[in-house]
C-alpha positions in Angstrom: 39.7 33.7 128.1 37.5 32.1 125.7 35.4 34.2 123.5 31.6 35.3 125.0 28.6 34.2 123.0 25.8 36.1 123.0 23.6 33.2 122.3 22.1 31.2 125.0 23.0 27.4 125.5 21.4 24.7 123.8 19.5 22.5 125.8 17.6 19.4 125.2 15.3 17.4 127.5 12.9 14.8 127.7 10.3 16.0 129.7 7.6 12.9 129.3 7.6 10.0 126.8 3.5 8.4 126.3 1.7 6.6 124.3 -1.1 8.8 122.8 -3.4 6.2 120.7 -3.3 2.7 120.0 -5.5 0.7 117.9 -5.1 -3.0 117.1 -8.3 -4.3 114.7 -8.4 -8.1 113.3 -11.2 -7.6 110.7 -10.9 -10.9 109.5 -10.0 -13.1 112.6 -11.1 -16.4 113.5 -10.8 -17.4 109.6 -7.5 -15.7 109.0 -6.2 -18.0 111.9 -6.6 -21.1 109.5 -5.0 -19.7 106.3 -1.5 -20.4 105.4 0.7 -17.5 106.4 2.3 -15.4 103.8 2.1 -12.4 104.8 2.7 -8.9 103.0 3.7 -5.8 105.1 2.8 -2.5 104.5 4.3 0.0 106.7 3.6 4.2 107.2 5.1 6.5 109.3 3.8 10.2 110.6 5.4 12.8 112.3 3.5 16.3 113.7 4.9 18.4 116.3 3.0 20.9 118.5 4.6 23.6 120.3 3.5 24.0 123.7 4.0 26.7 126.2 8.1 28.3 126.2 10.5 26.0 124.7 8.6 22.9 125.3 7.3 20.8 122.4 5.3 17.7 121.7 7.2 15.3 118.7 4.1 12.5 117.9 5.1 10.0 115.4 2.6 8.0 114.1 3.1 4.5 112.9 0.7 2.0 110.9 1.0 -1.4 109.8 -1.1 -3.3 107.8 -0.9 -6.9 107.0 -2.1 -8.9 104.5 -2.6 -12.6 103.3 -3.6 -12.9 99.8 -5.4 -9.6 99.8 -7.3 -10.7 102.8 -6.3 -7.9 105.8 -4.9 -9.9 108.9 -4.6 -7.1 110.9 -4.1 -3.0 111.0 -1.8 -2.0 114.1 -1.8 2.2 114.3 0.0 3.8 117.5 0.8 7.0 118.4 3.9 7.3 120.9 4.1 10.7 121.8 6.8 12.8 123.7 6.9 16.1 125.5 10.2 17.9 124.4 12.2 20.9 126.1 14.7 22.6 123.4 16.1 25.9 124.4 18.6 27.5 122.8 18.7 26.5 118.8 18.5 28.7 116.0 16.0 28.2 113.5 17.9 26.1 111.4 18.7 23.4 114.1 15.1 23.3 115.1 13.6 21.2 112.4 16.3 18.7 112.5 15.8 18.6 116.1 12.0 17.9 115.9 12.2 16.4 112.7 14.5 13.7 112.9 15.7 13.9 116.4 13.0 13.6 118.4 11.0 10.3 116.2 14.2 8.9 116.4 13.8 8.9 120.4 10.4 7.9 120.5 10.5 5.0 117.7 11.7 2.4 119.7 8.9 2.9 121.8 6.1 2.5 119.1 8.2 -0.4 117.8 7.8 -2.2 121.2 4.2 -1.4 121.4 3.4 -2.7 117.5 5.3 -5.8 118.7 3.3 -6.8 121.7 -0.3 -5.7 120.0 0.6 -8.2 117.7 1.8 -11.1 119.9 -1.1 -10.5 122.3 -3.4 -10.7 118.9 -2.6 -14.1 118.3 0.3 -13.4 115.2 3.7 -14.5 114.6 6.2 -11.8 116.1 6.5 -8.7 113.8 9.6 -6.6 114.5 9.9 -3.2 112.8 13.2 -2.6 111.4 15.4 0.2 112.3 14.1 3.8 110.3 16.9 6.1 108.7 15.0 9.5 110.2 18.3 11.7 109.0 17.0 10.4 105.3 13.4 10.8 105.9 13.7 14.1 107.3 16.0 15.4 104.1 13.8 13.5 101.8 11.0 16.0 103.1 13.2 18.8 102.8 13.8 18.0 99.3 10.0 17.3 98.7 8.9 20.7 100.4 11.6 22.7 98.1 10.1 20.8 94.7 6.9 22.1 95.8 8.0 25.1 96.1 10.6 26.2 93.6 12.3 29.3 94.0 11.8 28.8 98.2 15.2 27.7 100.5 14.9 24.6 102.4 16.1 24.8 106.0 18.9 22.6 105.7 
């Protein structure tokens, strides 16, 4: 018989996936329409997490791009994609992974598609987001928080 564990099972759901804000602004639009298109790309990203009630959490990552052509703004794109997680059963350690990395990763191809449709719908060439390393992002945090703080342990 296998060895008993006296720690529960993890579990992991997606309760509900949304879109929490959107905002699509063309400061400079009908004149940026007859410009020649070279565009420069300035991308963010933002992640907060709320618990909730029990084990259920909410992962929002935020996402912001701003274009440019020759310093004139062509358009600023922000969404929030949201999702409402259940975890149940990780240790301290697994949780920031989990809603660190994890959880954005779920919910980014989901602000990609929106970002992509604001800005067809707003008149611009397509803009596809490339694919985000959120293992890296999440360690380069970890190693930011423990520079910060020296003497402090990173949850690795």
């Amino acid at each position: 018989m296998a060895e008993e564990s006296t720690s529960e099972e993890k579990q992991f759901s997606i309760q509900k996936i949304h879109t929490k804000d959107i905002s699509f602004e063309t400061p400079n639009s009908p004149k940026i329409f007859t410009e020649k298109w070279e565009p420069t790309v300035d991308f963010n990203l933002g992640t907060n997490v709320e618990p909730l009630e029990n084990d259920l959490f909410e992962v929002s990552l935020s996402v912001t791009v701003t274009v440019k052509c020759n310093d004139t703004t062509a358009y600023l794109v922000e969404v929030t994609q949201a999702g409402i997680f259940s975890l149940a059963g990780f240790s301290e350690q697994e949780m920031g992974p989990m809603v660190g990395s994890f959880c954005p990763n779920i919910l980014f191809p989901y602000a990609r598609e929106v970002v992509t449709d604001l800005v067809a719908k707003g008149g611009f060439p397509q803009l596809l987001l490339a694919p985000v390393n959120f293992d890296a992002l999440y360690s380069q945090h970890l190693q930011q928080a423990q520079q910060q703080a020296p003497g402090s342990n990173a949850v690795n």
